[in-house]
C-alpha positions as CSV (number, residue, x, y, z in Angstrom):
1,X,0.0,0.0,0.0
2,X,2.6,2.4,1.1
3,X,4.6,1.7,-2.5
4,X,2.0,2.2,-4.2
5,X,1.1,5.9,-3.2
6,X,4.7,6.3,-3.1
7,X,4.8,5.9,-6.9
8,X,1.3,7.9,-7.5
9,X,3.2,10.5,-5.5
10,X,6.3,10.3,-7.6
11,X,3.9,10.3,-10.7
12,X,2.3,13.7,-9.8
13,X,5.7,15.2,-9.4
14,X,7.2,14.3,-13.1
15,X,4.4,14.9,-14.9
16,X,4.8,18.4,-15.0
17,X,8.5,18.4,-15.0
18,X,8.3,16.2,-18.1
19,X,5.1,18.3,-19.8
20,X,7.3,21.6,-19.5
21,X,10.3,19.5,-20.7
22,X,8.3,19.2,-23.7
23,X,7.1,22.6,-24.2
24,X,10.4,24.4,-23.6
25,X,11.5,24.0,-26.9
26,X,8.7,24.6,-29.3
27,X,9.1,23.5,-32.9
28,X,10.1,26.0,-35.3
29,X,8.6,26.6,-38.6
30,X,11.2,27.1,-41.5
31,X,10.1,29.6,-44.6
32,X,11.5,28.4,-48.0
33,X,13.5,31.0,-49.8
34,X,12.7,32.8,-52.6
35,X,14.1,31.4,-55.6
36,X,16.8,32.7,-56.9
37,X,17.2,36.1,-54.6
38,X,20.3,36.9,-56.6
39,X,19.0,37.4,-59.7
40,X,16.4,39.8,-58.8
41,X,12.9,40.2,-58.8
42,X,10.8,37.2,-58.8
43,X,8.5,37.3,-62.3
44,X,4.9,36.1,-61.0
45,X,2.5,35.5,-64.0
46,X,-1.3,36.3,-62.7
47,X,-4.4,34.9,-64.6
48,X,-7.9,36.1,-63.4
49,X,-11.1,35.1,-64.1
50,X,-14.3,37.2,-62.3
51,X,-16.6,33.9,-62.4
52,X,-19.5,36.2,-60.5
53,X,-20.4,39.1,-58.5
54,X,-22.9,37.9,-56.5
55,X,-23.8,41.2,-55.0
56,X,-23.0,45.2,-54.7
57,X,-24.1,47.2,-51.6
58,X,-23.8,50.7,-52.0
59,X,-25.1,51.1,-47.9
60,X,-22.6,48.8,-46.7
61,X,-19.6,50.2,-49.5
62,X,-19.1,46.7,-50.3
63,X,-19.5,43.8,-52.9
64,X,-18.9,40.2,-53.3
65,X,-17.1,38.2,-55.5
66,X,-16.2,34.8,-57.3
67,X,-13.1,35.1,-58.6
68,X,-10.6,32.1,-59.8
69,X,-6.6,32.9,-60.1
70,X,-3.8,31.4,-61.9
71,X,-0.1,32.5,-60.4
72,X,3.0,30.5,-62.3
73,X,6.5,31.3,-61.4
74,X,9.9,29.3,-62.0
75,X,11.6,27.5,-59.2
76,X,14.7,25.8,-60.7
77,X,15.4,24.3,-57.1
78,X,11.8,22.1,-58.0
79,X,13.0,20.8,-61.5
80,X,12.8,17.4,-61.4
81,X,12.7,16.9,-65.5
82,X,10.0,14.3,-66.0
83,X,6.8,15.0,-68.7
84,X,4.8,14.8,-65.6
85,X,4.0,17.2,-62.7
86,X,4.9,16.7,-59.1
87,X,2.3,18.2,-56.7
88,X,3.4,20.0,-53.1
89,X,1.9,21.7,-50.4
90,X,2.1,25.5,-50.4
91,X,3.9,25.4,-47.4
92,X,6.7,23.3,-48.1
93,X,7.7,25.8,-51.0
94,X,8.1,29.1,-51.8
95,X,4.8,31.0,-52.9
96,X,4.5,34.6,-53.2
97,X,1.4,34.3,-50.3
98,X,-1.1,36.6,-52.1
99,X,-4.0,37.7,-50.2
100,X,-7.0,39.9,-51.2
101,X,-6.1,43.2,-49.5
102,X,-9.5,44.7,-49.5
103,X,-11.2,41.6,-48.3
104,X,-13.5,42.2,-45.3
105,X,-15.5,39.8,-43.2
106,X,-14.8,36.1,-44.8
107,X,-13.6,35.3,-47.9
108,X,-13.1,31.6,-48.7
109,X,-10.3,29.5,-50.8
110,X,-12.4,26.9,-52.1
111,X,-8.8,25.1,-53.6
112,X,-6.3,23.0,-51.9
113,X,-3.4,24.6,-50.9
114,X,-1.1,23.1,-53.0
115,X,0.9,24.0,-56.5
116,X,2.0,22.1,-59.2
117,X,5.5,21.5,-60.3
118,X,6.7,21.2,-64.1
119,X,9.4,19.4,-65.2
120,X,11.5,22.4,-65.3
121,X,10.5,23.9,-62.5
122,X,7.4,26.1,-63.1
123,X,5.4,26.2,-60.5
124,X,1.8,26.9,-60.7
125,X,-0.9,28.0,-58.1
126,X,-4.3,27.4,-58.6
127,X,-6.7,29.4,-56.4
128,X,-10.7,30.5,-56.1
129,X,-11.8,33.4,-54.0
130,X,-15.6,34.0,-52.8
131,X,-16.6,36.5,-49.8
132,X,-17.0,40.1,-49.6
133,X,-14.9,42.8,-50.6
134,X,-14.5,46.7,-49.4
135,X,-14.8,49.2,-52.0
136,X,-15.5,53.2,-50.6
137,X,-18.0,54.8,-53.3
138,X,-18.9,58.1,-54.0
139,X,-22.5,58.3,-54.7
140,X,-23.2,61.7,-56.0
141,X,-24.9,61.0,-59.2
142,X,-27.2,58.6,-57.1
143,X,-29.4,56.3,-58.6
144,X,-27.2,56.9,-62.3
145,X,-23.9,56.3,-60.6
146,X,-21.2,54.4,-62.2
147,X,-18.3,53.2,-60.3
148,X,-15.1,52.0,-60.4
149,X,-14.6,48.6,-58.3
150,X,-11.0,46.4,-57.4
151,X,-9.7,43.6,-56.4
152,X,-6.4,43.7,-55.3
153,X,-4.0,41.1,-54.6
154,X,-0.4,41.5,-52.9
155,X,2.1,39.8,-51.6
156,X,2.3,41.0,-47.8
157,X,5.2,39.2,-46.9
158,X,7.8,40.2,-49.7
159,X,9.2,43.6,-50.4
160,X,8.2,45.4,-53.9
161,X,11.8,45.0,-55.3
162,X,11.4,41.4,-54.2
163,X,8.3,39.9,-56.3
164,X,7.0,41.3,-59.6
165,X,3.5,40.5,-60.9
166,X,2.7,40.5,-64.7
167,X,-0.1,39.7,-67.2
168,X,0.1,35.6,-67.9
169,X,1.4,35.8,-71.2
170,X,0.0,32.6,-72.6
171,X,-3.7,33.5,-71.4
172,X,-2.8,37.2,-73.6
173,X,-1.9,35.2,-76.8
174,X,-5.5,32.8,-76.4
175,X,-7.0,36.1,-77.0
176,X,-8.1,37.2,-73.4
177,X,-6.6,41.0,-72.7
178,X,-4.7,41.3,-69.6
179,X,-5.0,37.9,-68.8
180,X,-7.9,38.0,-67.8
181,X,-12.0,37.9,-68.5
182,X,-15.5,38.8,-66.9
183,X,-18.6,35.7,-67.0
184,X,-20.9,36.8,-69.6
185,X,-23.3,35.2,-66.7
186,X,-23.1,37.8,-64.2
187,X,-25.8,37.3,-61.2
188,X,-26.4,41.4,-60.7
189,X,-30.0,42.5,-60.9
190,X,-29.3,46.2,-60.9
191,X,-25.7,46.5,-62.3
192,X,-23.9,46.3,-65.4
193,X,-20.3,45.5,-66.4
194,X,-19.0,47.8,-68.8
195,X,-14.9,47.0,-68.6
196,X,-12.1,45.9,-66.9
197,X,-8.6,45.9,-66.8
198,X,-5.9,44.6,-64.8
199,X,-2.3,46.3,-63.8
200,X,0.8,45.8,-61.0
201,X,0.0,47.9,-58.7
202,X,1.7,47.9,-54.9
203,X,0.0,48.3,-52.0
204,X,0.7,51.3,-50.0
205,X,0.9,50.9,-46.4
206,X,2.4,54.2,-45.7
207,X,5.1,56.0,-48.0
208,X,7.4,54.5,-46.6
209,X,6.3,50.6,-46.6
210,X,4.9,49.4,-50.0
211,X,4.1,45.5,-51.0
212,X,4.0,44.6,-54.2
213,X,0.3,43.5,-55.4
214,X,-1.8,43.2,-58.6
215,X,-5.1,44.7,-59.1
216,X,-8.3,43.6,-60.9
217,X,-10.0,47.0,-61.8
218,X,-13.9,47.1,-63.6
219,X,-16.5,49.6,-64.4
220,X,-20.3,49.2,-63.5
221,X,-23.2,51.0,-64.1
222,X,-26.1,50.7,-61.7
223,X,-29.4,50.4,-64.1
224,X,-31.5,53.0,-62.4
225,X,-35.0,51.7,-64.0
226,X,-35.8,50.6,-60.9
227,X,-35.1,53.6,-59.0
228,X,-37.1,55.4,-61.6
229,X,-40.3,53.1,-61.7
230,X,-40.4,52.5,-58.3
231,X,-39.0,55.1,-56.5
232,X,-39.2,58.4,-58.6
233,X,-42.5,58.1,-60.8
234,X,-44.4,57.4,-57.6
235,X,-42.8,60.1,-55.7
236,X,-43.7,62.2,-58.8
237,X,-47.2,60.9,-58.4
238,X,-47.6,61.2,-54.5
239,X,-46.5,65.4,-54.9
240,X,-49.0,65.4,-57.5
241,X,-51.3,64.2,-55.0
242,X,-51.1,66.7,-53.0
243,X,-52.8,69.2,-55.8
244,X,-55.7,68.2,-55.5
245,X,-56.5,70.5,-52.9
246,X,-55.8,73.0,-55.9
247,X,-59.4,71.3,-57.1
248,X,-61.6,71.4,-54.2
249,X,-63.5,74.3,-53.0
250,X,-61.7,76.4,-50.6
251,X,-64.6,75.9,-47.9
252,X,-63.7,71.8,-47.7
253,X,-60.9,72.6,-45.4
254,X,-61.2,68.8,-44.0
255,X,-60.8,67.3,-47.3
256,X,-57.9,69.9,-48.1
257,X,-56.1,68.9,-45.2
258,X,-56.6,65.8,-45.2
259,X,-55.1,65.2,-49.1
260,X,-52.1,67.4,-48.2
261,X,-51.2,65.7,-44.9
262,X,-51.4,61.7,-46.5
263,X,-48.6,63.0,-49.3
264,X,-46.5,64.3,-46.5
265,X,-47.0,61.2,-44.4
266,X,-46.9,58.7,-47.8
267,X,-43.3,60.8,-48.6
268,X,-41.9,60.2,-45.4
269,X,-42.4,56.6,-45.4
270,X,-40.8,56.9,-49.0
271,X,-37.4,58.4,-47.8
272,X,-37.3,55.7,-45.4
273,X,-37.2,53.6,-47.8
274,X,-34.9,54.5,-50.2
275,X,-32.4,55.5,-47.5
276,X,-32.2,51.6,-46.8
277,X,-30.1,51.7,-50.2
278,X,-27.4,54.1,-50.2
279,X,-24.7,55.2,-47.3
280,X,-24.8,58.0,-44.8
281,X,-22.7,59.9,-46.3
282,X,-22.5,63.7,-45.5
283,X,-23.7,65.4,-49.1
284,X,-26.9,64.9,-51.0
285,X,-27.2,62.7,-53.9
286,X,-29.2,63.3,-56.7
287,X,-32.3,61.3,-55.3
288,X,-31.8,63.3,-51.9
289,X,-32.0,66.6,-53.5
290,X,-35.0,65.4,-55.5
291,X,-37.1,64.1,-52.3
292,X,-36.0,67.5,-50.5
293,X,-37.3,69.6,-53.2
294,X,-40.3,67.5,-53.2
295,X,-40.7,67.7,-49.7
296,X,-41.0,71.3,-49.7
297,X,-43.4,71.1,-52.5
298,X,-46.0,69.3,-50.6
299,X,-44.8,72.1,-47.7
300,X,-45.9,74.8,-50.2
301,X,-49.0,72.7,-51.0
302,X,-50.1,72.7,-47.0
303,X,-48.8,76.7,-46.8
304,X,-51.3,77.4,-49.6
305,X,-54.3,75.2,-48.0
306,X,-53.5,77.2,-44.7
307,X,-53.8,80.7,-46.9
308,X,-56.7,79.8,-48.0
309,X,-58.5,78.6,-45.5
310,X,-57.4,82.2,-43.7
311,X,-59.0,83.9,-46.8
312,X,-62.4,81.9,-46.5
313,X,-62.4,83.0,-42.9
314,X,-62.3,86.2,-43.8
315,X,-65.1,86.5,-46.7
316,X,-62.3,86.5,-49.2
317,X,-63.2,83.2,-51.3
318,X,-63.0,84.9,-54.8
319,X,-59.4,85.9,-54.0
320,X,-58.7,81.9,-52.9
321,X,-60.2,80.4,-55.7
322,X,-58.0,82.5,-58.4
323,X,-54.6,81.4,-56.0
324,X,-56.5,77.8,-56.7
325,X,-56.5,78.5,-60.6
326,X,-52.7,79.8,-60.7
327,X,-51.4,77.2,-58.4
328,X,-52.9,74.4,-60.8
329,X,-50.5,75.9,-63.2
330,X,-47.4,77.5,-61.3
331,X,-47.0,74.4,-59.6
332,X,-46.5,71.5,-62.1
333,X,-44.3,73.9,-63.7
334,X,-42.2,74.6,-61.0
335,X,-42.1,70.7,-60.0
336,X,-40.6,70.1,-63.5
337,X,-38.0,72.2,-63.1
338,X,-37.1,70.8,-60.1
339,X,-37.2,67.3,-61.7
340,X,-34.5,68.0,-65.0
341,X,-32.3,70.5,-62.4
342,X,-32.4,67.1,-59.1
343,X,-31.9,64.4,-61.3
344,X,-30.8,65.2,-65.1
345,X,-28.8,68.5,-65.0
């Protein structure tokens, strides 16, 4: 009995000797070398495909992307100088490590991690991106903005004089420009692709740290049909609305009221709406200039019900009617204006 706890005792006292034994030297990781350092910059090929853009959110200044990549380089430390290939993980070789730097949230690689060597030591990567990207806009012209949208790779862990990223030359000569190409199948309800382009172009830390990186650059249109349909027309409609008072007799202050006051109400819930779709951002965009304006046209509508209704009080209902008769003019005219100045000048 008395051996026994005196080895559960001994037990107790080596384990953690032996557990920190262990742990005192952790196992380094060792980062393959660039190949061949001496000779300068190493020449990265990029290939890019944008296989879908699933979505672009003006509120949240982002948009999210498909998008497949082809990186080659030469290792002459991998030639091996068989026909066939010879497969290794990405981290028992050197890879330039290119991440998305605008990515935000999570974007996934749906590929292995793992490149392909050639006989004489060209090494490709194979690699699809999908998840979210950041992209600041500037919404001015909002709902007919175009923008300018990128998705830029680099190479955080090299220097720029250490890796340089170029056009895949063999993709150029199949008859794709830049290396690379947009789906014809694009899932966007509201936008449209109308180019792209691609270019080396570092990323800029500060002006003093720079990586080198490659960036994916394309041009979309949003189609503002639907903002035009189903935003504008019935706001045109609901200020309209408000006219009828313009019609009634200037005795029916209820019914005067009552039209003026459900266009304000029905415009409010409007901008509500449409502020679900584009940023808080600290100037007016086309469509906030156009709801202002129309704002204060049903104001003026209520300010003219309110004269009115003074002048009726007053035994003055000859003088109301003819402001009735030159609002039903004056005022479609004026909202015209305001529609080419808000939303086409």
């Amino acid at each position: 009995m008395k051996r026994n706890l005196s080895l559960v005792f001994l037990l107790l006292f080596l384990c953690p000797v032996l557990l920190s034994a262990q742990t005192a030297e952790p196992v380094l990781e060792t980062v393959p070398s660039r190949p061949d350092s001496d000779a300068g910059a190493t020449q990265v090929s990029v290939g890019l495909w944008l296989i879908d853009i699933d979505s672009i959110n003006s509120a949240q200044q982002n948009f999210v992307v498909n998008v497949y990549m082809v990186l080659q380089w030469h290792d002459s430390r991998l030639a091996h100088g068989r026909k066939d290939t010879k497969r290794y993980k990405t981290i028992d070789v050197w890879t330039p490590r290119v991440q998305i730097a605008n990515e935000i949230g999570i974007v996934r690689s749906t590929m292995a991690q793992v490149v392909d060597v050639a006989g004489d030591g060209t090494v490709t990567y194979r690699q699809r991106y999908v998840g979210p990207l950041s992209q600041a806009l500037r919404v001015h012209e909002f709902p007919f903005d175009k923008h300018s949208f990128r998705i830029h790779l680099v190479s955080m862990n090299s220097g720029v004089d250490d890796v340089q990223f170029v056009p895949k030359a063999d993709i150029v000569s199949k008859g794709l420009p830049y290396a690379a190409g947009i789906s014809k199948d694009i899932s966007l309800p509201d936008w449209t692709v109308e180019s792209f382009q691609t270019s080396s172009a570092p990323y800029v830390i500060n002006e003093f740290l720079q990586a080198p990186g490659y960036a994916f650059d394309f041009k979309a249109k949003r189609d503002s049909e639907y903002y035009l349909w189903k935003v504008l027309v019935p706001l045109g409609m609901i200020v309209a609305m408000s006219w009828i008072a313009f019609w009634i007799d200037p005795k029916e202050l209820g019914v005067n009221v009552s039209a003026v006051m459900t266009s304000m109400l029905t415009l409010v819930a409007y901008r509500f709406t449409v502020e679900n779709y584009i940023p808080k951002v600290g100037y007016l965009t086309r469509m906030d200039k156009f709801m202002l304006w129309s704002s204060a046209m049903v104001f003026l509508s209520m300010m003219h019900v309110a004269i009115n209704s003074i002048l009726v009080e007053k035994g003055r209902r000859d003088i109301a009617v003819k402001l009735d008769r030159c609002a039903r003019l004056i005022y479609p005219v004026i909202f015209t204006l305001i529609t080419i100045v808000s939303l086409v000048v």
